[in-house]
N, CA, C and O atoms as a MOPAC input file, in Angstrom:
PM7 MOZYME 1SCF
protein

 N      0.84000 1    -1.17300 1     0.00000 1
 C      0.00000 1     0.00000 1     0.00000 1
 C      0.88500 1     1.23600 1     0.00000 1
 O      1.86200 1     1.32700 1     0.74400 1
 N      0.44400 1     2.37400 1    -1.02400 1
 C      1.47200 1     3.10400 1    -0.98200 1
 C      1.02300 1     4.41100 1    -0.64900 1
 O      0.36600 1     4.99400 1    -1.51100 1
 N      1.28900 1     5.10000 1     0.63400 1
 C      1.13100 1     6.64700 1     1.47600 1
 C      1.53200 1     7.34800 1     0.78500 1
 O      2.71700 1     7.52400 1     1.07000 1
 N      1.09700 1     8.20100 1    -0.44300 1
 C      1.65200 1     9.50000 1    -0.78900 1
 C      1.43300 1    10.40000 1    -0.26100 1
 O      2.38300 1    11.17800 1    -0.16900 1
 N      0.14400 1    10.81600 1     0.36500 1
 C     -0.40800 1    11.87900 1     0.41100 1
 C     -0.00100 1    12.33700 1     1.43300 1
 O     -0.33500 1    11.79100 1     2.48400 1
 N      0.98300 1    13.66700 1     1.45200 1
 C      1.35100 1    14.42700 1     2.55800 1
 C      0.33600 1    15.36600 1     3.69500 1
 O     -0.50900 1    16.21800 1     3.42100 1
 N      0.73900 1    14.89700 1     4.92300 1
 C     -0.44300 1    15.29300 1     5.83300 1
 C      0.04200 1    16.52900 1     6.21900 1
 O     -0.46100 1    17.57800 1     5.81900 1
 N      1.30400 1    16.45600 1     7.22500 1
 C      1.97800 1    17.95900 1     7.58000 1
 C      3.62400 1    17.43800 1     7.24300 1
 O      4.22600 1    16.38200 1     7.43600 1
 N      3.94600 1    18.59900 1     6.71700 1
 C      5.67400 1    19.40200 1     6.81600 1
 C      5.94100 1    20.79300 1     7.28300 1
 O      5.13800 1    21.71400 1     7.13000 1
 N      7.15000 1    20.90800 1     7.88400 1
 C      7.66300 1    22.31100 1     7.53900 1
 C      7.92100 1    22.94400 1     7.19000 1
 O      7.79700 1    24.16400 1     7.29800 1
 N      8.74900 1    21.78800 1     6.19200 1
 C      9.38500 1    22.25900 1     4.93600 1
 C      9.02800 1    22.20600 1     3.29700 1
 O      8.50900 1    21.28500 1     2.66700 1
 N      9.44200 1    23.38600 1     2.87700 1
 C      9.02500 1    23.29500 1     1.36400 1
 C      7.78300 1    23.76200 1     0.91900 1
 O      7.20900 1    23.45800 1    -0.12700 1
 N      7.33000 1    24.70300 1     2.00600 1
 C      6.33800 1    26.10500 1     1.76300 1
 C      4.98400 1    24.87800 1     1.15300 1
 O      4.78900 1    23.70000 1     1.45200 1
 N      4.40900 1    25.61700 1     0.40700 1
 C      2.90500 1    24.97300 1    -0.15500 1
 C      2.94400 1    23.84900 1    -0.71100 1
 O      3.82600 1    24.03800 1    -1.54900 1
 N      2.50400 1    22.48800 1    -0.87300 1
 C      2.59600 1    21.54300 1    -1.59300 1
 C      1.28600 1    21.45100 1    -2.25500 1
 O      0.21600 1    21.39100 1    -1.64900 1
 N      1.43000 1    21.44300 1    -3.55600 1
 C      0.58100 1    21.43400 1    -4.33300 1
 C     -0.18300 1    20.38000 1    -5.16200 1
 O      0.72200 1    19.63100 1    -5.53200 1
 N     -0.95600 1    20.06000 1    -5.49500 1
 C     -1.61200 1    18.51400 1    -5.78700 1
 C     -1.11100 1    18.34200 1    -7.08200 1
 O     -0.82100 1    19.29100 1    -7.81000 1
 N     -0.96100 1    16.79600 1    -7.49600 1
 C     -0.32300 1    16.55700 1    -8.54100 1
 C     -1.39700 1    16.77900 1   -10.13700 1
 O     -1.02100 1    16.79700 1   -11.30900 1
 N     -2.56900 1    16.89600 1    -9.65400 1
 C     -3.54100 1    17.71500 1   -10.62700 1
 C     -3.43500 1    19.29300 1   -10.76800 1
 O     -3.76500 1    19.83300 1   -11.82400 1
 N     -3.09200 1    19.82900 1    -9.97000 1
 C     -3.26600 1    21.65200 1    -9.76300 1
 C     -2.26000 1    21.90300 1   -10.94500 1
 O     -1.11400 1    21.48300 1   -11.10300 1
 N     -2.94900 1    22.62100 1   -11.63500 1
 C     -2.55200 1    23.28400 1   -12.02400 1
 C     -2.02000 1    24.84800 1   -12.64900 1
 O     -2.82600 1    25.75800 1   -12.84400 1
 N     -0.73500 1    24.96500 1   -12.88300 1
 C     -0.52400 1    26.78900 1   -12.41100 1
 C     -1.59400 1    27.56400 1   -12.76100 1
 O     -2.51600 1    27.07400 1   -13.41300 1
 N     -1.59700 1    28.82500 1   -12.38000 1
 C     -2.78000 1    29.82700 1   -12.29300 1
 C     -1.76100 1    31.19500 1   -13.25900 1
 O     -0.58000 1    31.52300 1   -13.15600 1
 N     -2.63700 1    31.59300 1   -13.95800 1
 C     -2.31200 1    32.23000 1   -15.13000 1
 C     -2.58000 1    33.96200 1   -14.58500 1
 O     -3.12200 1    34.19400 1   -13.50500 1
 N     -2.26600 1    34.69300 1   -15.20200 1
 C     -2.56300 1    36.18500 1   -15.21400 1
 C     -3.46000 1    36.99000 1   -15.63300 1
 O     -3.76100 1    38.16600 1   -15.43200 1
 N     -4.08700 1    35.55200 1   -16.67800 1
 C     -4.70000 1    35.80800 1   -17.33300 1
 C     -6.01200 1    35.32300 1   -17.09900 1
 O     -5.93600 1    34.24600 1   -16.50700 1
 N     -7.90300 1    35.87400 1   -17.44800 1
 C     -8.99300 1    35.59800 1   -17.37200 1
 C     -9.14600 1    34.12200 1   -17.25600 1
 O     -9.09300 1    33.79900 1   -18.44300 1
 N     -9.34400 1    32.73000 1   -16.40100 1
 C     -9.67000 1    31.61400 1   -16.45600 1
 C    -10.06800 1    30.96000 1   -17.64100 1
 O    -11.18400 1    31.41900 1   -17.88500 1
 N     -9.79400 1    30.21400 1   -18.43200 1
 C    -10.03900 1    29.67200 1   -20.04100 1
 C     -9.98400 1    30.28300 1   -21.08000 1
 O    -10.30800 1    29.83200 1   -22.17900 1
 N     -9.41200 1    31.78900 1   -20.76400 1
 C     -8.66700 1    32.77800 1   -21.83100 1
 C     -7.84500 1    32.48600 1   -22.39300 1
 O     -7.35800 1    31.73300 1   -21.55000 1
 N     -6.99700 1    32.41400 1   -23.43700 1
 C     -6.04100 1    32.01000 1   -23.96400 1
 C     -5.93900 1    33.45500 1   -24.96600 1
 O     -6.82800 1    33.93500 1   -25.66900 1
 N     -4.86600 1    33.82800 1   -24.80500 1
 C     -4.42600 1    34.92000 1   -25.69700 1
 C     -3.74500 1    34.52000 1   -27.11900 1
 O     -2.81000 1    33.81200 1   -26.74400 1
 N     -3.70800 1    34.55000 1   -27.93900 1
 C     -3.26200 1    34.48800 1   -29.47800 1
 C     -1.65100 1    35.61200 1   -28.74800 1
 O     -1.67100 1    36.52800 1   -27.92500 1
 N     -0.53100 1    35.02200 1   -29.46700 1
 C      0.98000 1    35.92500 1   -29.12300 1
 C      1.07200 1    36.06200 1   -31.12200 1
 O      1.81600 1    35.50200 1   -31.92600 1
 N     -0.48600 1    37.44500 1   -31.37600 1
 C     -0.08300 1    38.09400 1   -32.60900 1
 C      0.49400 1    39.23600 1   -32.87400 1
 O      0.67600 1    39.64800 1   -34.02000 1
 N      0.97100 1    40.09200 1   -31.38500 1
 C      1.50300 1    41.27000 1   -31.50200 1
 C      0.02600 1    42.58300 1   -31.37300 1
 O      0.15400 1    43.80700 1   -31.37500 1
 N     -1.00900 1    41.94500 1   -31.29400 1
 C     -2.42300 1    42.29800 1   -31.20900 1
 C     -2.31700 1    43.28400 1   -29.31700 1
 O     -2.15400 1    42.59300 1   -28.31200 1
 N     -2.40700 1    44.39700 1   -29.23500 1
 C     -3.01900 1    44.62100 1   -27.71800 1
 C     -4.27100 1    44.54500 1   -27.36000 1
 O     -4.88900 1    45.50100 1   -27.82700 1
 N     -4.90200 1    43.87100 1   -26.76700 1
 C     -6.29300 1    43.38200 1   -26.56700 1
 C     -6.85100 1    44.24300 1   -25.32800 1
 O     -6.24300 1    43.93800 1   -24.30200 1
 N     -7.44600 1    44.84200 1   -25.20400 1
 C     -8.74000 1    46.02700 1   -24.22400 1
 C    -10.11500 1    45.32100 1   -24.32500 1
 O    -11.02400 1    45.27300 1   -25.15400 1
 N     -9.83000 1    44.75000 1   -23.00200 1
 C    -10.80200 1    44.05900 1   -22.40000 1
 C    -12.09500 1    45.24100 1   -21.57800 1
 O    -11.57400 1    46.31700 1   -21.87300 1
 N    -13.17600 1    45.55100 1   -20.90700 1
 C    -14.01500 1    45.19300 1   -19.88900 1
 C    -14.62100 1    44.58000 1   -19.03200 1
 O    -15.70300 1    43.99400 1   -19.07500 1
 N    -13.61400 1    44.77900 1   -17.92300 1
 C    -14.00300 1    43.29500 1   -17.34300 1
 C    -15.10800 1    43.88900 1   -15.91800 1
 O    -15.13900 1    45.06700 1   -15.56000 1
 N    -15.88000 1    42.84100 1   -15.32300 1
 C    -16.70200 1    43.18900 1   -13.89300 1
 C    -16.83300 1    42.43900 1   -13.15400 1
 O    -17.38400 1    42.79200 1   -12.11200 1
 N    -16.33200 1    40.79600 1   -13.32000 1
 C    -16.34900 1    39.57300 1   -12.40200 1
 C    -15.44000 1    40.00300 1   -11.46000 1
 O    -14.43600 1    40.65800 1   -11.74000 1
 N    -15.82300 1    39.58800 1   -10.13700 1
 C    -14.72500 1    39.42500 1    -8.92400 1
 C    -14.49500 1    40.93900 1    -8.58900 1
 O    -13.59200 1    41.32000 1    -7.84400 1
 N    -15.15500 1    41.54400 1    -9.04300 1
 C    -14.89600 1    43.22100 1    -8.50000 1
 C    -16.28000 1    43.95700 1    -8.19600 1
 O    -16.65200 1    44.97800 1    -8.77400 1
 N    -16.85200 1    43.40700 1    -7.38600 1
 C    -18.16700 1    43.63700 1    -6.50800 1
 C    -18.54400 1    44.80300 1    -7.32200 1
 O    -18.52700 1    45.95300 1    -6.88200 1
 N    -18.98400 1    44.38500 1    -8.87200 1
 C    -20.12500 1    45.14000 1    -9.91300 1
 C    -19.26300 1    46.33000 1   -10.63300 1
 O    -19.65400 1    46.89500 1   -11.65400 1
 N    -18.07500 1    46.62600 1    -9.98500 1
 C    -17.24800 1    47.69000 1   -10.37600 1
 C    -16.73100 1    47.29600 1   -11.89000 1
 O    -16.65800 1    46.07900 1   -12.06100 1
 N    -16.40100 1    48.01800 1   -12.89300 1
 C    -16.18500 1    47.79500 1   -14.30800 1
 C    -14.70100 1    48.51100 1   -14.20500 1
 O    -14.38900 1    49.56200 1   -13.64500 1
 N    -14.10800 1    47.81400 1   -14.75000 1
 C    -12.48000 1    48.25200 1   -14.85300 1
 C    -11.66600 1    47.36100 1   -16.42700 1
 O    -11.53400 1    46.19700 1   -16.80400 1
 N    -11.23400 1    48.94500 1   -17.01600 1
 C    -10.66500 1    48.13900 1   -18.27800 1
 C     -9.53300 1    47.43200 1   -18.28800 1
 O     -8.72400 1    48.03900 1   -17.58600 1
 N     -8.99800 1    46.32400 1   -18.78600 1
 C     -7.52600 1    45.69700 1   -18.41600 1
 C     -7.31700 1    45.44800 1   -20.00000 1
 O     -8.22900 1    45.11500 1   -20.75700 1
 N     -5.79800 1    45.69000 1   -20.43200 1
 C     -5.21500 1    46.12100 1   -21.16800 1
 C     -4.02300 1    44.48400 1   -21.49800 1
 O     -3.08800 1    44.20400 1   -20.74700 1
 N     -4.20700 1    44.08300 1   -22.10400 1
 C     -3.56400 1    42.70900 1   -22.19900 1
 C     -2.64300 1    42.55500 1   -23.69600 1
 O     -3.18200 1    43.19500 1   -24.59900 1
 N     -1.51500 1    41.91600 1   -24.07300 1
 C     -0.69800 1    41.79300 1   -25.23600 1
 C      0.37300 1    42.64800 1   -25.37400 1
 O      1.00600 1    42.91800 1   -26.39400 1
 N      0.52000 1    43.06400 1   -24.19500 1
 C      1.55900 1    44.20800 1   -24.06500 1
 C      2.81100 1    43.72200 1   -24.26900 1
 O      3.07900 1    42.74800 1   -23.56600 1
 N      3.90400 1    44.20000 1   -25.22000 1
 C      5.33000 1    43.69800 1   -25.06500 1
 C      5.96700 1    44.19200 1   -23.95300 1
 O      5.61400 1    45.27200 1   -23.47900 1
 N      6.69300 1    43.66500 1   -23.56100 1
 C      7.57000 1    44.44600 1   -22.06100 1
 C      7.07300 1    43.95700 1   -20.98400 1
 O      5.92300 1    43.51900 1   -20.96900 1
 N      7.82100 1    43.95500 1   -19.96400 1
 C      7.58300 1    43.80800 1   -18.30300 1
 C      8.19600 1    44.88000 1   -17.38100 1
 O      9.18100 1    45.50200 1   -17.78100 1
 N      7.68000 1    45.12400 1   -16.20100 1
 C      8.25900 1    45.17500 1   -15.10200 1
 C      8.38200 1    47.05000 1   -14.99400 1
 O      7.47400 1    47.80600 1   -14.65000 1
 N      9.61100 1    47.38200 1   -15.35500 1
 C      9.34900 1    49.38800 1   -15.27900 1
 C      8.88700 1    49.68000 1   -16.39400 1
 O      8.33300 1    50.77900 1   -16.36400 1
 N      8.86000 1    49.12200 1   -17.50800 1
 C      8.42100 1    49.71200 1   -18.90000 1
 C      6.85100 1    50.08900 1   -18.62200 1
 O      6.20000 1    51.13000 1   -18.69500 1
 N      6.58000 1    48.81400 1   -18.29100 1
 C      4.94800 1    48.08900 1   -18.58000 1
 C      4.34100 1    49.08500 1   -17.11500 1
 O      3.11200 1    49.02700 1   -17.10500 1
 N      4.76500 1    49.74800 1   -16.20400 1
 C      4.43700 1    50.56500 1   -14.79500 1
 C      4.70900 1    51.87100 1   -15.69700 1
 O      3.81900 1    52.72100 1   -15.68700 1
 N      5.70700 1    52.07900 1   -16.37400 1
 C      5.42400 1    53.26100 1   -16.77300 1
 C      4.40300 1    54.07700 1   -18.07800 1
 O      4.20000 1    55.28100 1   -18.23100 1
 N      3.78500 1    52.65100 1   -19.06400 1
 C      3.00400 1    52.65900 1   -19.55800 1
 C      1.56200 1    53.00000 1   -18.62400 1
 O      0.81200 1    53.96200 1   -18.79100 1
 N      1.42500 1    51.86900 1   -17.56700 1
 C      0.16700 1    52.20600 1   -16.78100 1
 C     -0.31300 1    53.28500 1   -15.83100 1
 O     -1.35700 1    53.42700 1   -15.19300 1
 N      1.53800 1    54.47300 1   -16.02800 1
 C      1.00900 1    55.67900 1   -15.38100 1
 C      0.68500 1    56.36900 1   -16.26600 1
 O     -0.28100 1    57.06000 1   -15.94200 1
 N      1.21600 1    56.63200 1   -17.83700 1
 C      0.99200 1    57.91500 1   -18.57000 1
 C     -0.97300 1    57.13700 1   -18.72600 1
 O     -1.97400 1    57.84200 1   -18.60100 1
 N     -0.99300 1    55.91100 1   -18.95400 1
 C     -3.04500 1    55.91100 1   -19.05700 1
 C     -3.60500 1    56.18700 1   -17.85700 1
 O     -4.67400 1    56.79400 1   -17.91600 1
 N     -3.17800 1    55.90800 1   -16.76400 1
 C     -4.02500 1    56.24300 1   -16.02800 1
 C     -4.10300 1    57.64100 1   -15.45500 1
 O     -5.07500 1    57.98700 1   -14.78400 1
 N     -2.78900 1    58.68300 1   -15.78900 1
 C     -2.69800 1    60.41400 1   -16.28700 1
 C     -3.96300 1    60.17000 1   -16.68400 1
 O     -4.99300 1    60.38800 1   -16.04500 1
 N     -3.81100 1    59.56400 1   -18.10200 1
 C     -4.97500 1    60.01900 1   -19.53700 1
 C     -6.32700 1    59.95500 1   -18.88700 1
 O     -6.84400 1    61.04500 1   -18.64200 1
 N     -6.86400 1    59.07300 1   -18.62400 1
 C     -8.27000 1    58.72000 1   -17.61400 1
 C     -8.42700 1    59.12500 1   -16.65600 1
 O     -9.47300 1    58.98300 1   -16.02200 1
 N     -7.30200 1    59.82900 1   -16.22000 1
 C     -7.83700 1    60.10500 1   -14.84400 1
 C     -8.42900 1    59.13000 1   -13.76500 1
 O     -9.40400 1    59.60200 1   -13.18000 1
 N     -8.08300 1    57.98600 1   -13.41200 1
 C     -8.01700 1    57.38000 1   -12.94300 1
 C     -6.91900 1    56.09400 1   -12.45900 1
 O     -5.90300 1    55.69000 1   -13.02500 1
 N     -7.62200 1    55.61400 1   -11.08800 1
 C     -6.69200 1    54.88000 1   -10.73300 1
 C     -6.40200 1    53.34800 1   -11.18100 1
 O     -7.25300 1    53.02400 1   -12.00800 1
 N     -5.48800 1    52.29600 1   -10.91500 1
 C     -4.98000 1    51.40000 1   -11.27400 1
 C     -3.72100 1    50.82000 1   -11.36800 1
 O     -2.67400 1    51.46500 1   -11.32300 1
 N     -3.82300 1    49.30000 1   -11.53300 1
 C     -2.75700 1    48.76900 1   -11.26000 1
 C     -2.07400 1    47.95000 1   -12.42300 1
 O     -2.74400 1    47.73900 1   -13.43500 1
 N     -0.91300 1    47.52300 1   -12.35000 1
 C     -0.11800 1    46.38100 1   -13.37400 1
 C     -0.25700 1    44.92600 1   -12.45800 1
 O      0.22800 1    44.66000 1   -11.35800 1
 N     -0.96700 1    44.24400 1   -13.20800 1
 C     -1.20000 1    42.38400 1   -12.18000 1
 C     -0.63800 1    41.63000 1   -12.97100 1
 O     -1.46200 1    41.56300 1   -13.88300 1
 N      0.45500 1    40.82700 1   -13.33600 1
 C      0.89000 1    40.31600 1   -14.29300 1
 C      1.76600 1    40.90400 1   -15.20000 1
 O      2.71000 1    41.67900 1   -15.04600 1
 N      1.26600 1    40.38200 1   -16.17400 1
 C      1.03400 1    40.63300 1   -17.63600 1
 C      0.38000 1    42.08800 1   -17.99300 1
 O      1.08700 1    42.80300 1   -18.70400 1
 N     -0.87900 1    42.61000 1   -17.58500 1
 C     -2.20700 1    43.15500 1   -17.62300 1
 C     -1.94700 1    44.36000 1   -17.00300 1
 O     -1.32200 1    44.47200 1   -15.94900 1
 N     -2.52900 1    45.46500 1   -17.79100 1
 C     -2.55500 1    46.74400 1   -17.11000 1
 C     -4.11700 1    46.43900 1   -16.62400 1
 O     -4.68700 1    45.39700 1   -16.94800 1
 N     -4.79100 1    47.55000 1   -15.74400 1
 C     -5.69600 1    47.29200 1   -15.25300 1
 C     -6.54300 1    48.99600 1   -14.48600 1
 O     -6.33100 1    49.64600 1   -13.46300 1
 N     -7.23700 1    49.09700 1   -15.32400 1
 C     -7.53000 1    50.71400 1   -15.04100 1
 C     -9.29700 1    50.66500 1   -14.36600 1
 O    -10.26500 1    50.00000 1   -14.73500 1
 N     -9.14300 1    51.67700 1   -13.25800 1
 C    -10.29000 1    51.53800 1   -12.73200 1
 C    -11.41300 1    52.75700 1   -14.06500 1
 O    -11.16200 1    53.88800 1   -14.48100 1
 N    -12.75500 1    51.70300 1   -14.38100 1
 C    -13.94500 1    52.25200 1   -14.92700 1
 C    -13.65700 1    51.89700 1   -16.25800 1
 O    -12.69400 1    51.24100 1   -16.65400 1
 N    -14.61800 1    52.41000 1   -16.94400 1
 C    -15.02700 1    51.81300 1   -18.58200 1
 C    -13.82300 1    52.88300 1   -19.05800 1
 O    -13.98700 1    53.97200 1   -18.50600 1
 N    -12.43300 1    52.83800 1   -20.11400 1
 C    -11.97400 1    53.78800 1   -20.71800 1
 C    -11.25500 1    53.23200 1   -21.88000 1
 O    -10.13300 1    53.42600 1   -22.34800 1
 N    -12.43400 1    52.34000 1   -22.26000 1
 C    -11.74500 1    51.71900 1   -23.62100 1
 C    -11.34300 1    52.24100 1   -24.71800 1
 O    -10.32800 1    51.82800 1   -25.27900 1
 N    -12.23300 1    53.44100 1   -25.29100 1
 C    -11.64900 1    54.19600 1   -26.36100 1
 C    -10.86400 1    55.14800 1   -25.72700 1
 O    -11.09900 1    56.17700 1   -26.36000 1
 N    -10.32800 1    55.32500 1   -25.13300 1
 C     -9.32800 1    56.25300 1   -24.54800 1
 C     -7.93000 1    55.64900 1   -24.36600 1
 O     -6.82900 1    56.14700 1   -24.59900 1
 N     -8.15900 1    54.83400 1   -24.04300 1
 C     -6.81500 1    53.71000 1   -23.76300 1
 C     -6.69500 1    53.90100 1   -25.41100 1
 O     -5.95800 1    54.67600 1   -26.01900 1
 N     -7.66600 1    52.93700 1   -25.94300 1
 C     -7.39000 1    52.23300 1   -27.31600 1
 C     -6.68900 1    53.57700 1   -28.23100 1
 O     -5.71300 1    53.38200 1   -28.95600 1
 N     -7.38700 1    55.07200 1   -28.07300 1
 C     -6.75000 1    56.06900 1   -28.74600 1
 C     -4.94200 1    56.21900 1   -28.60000 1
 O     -4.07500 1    56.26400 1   -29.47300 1
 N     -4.85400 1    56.27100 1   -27.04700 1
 C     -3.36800 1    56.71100 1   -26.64100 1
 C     -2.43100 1    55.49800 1   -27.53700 1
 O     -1.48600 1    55.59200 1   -28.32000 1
 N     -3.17500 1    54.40200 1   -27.01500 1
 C     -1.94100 1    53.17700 1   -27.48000 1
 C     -1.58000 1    53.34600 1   -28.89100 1
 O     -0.41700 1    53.25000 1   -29.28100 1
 N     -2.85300 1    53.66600 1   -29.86500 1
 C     -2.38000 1    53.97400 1   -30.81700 1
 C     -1.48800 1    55.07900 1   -31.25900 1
 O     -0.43000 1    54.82100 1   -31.83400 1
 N     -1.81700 1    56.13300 1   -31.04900 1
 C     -1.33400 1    57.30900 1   -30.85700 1
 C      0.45200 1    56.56200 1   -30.78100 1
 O      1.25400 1    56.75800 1   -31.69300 1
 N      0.70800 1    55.92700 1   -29.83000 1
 C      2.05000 1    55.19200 1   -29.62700 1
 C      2.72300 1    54.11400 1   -30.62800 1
 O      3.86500 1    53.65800 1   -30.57300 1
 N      1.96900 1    53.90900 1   -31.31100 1
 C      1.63900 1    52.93800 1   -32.95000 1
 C      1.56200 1    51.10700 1   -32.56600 1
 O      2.03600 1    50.08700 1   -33.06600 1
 N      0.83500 1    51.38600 1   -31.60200 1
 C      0.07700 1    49.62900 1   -31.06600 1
 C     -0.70900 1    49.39200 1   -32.10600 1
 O     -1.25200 1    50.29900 1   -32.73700 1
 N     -0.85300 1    47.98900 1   -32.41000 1
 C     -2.07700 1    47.89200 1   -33.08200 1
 C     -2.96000 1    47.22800 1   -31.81800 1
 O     -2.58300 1    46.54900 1   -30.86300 1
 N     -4.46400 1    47.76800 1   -32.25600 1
 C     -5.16500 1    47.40700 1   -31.01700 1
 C     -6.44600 1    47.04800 1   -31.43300 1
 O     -7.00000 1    47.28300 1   -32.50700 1
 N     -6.98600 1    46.24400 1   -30.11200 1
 C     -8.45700 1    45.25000 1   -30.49600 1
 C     -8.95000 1    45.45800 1   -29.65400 1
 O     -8.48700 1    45.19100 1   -28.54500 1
 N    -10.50700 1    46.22700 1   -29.91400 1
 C    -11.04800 1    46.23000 1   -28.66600 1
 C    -12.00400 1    44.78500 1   -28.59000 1
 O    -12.70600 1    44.36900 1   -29.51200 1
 N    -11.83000 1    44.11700 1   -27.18900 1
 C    -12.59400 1    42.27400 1   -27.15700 1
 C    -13.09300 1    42.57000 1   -25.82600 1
 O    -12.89400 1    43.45700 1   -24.99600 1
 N    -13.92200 1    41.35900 1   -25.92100 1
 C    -14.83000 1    41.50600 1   -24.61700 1
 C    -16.23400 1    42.67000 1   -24.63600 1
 O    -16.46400 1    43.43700 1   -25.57100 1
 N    -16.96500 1    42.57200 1   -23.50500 1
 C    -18.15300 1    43.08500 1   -23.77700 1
 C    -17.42400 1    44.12700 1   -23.30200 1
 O    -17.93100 1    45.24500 1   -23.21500 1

């Protein structure tokens, strides 16, 4: 008979089930196309009815991609964060985003409702 299943350790932080699998940055059963496409979403799940645009296909990480999500959220006037991958701007400012990025020569898609 063979005991795999770990009850308690100390070591080796979270143990994770041999089904789990990683958790993405991205919307649950989303799958992004890598066409060079920036995709401007509307999203409202998991944000108690609040509507916030998130900005996805972005090249770059880390200070680039923070300093992209301050000059939009200047533009909108509003607040928001970088989660991932994903810029993430509080309220509906899809054609506003979608204008600037271009303006910057993105090509861009507006998806999602």
């Amino acid at each position: 008979m063979s005991n795999r299943r770990l009850v308690y350790s100390t070591d080796g932080g979270r143990v994770a089930s041999e089904d789990a699998s990683p958790r993405s940055s991205q919307k649950a059963g989303v799958k992004l196309p890598d066409d060079g496409v920036v995709r401007i979403f509307r999203e409202r799940a998991g944000r108690g009815g609040k509507v916030v645009t998130v900005i996805r296909g972005l090249p770059g990480q880390g200070p680039a991609l923070a300093g992209l999500a301050g000059d939009l959220k200047h533009r909108c006037g509003a607040g928001g964060t970088v989660k991932g991958d994903a810029i993430e701007i509080q309220g509906d400012h899809r054609e506003r985003v979608a204008a600037r990025l271009r303006e910057k020569g993105y090509t861009v898609k507006l998806a999602g409702g």
